[in-house]
N, C-alpha and C positions, 0 to 999 in steps of 0.2 A: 504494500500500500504506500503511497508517494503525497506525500502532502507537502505545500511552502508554510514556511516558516520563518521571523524572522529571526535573526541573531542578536543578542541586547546586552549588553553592560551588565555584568553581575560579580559587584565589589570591583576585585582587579582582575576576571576572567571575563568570559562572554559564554552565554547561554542560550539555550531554545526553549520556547515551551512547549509542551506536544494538546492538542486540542484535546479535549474529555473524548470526543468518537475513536479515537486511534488508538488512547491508551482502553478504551472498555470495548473495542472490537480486535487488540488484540490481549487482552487481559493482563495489562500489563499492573504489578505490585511496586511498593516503595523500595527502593533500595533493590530491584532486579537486572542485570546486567541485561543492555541490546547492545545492536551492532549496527550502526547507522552510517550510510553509503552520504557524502558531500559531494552535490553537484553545483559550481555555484554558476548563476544566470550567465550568460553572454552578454557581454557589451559591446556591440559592432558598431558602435556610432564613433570610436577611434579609426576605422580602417575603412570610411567614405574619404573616397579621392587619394587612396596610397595605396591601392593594387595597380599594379602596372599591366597595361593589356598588351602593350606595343603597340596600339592602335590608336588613332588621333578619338575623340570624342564623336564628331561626325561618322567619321566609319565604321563605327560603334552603332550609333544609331541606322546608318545603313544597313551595318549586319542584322541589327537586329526585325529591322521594318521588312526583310526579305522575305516576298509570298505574303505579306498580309492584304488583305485589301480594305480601303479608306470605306 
């Protein structure tokens, strides 16, 4: 099961909280060990305009317009 969540300040560490449905769908108790997978979000708004194609922008939009019709 895959839920977001966010990550918060807890004293000098950082924390999650897990929503009451997660822990009571998977019966989860105080003090039980899981194993929890981190994936953290994609941020692609650094890498508009710094992939190099070789291609001018126009011939860009040429390739791309090929076979559509208006």
């Amino acid at each position: 099961m895959a839920i977001e969540t966010t990550v918060r300040k807890w004293g000098s560490s950082v924390g999650v909280v897990l929503p009451k449905e997660l822990v009571e769908a998977q019966g989860l108790k105080e003090n039980q060990k899981v194993l929890i997978e981190v994936v953290k979000e994609a941020n692609l708004m650094h890498l508009f305009g710094t992939l190099k194609t070789g291609m001018s922008g126009q011939e860009f939009k040429d390739m791309v317009r090929k076979g559509w019709k208006p």
